[in-house]
C-alpha positions as CSV (number, residue, x, y, z in Angstrom):
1,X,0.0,0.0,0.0
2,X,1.5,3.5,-0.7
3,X,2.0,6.2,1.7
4,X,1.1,9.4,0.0
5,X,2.5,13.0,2.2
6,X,5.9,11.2,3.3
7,X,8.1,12.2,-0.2
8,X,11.9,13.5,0.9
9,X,11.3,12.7,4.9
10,X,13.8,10.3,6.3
11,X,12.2,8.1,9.3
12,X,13.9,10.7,12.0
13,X,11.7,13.5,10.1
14,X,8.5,11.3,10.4
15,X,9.1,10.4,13.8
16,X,9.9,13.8,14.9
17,X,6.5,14.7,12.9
18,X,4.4,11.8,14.8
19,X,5.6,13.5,18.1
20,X,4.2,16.8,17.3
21,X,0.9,15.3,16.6
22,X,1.5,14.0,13.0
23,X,-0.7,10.7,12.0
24,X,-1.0,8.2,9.4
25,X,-4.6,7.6,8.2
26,X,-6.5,5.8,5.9
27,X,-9.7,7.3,4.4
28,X,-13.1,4.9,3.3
29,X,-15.2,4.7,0.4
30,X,-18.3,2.8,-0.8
31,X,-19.3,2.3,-4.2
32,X,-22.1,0.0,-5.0
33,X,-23.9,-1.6,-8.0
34,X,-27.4,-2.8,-7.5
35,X,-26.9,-6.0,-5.6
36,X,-23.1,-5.7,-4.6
37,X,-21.3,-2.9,-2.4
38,X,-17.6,-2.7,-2.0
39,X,-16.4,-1.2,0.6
40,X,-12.5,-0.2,0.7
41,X,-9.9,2.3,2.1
42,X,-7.7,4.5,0.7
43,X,-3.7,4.4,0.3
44,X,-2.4,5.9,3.5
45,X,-1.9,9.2,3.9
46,X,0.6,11.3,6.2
47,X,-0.9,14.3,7.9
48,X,1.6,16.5,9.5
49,X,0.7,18.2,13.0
50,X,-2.1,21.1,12.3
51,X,-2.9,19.7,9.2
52,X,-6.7,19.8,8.3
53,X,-7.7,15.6,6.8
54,X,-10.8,17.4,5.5
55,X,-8.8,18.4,1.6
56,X,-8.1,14.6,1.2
57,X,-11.4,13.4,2.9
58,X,-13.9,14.6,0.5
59,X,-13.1,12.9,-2.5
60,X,-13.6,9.7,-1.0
61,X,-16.5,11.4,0.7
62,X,-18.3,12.3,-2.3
63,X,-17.2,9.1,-4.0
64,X,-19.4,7.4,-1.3
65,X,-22.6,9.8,-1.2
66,X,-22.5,9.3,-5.6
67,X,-22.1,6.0,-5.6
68,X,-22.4,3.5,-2.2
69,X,-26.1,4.1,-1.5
70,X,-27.2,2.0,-4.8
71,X,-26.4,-1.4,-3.4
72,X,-29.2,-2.9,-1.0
73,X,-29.3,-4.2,1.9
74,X,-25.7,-2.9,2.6
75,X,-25.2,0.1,0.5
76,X,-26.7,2.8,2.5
77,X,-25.4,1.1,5.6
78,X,-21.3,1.2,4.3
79,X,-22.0,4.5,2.9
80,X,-23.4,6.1,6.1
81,X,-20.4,4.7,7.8
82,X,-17.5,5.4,5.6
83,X,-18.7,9.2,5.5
84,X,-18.7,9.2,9.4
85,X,-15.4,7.7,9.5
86,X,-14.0,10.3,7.4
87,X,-15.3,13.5,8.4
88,X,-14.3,12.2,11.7
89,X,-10.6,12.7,10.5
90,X,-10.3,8.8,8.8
91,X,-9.3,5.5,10.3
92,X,-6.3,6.4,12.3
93,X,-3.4,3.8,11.3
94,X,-0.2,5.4,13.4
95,X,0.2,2.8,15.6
96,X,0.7,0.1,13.1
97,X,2.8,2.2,10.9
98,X,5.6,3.6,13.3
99,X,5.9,0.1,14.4
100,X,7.1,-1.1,11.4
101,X,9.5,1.9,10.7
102,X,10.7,1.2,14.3
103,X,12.1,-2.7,13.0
């Protein structure tokens, strides 16, 4: 999976941007087609400290709203929740990320 926002840092710059309050996050969309929904994620993205997710959030957003609510039973259900999930800031994937750089 790629990690888009990390281009030129060295793993000393990304951990030094972690500890200010940088995070790694991955963003959900739905897209559905009558009887089948597929719900994904995004790559990963890195968000420095006091950066907004919002910019990289609503395309996946809007992907969602277009096109996840036309599957049934599940599309309006995967939809709802990939737009809360990213206008709450995305799935949060830090953790699992600085522990591999940390090997």
């Amino acid at each position: 999976m790629k990690i888009n926002g990390v281009e030129g840092m060295t793993v000393a710059d990304v951990q030094s941007e972690v500890a200010r309050g940088g995070k790694f996050v991955i963003f959900q969309y739905c897209i559905s087609i009558l009887v089948m929904t597929f719900k994904r994620g995004s790559d990963i993205y890195f968000i420095r400290a006091g950066e907004s997710t919002f910019g990289v959030s609503i395309g996946y957003t809007l992907l969602s709203l277009l096109l996840g609510w036309w599957g049934i039973p599940w599309g309006p259900i995967y939809t709802i929740g990939s737009v809360f999930t990213n206008l709450g800031g995305g799935k949060d994937v830090t953790q699992e990320i600085m522990s591999t750089l940390n090997r």
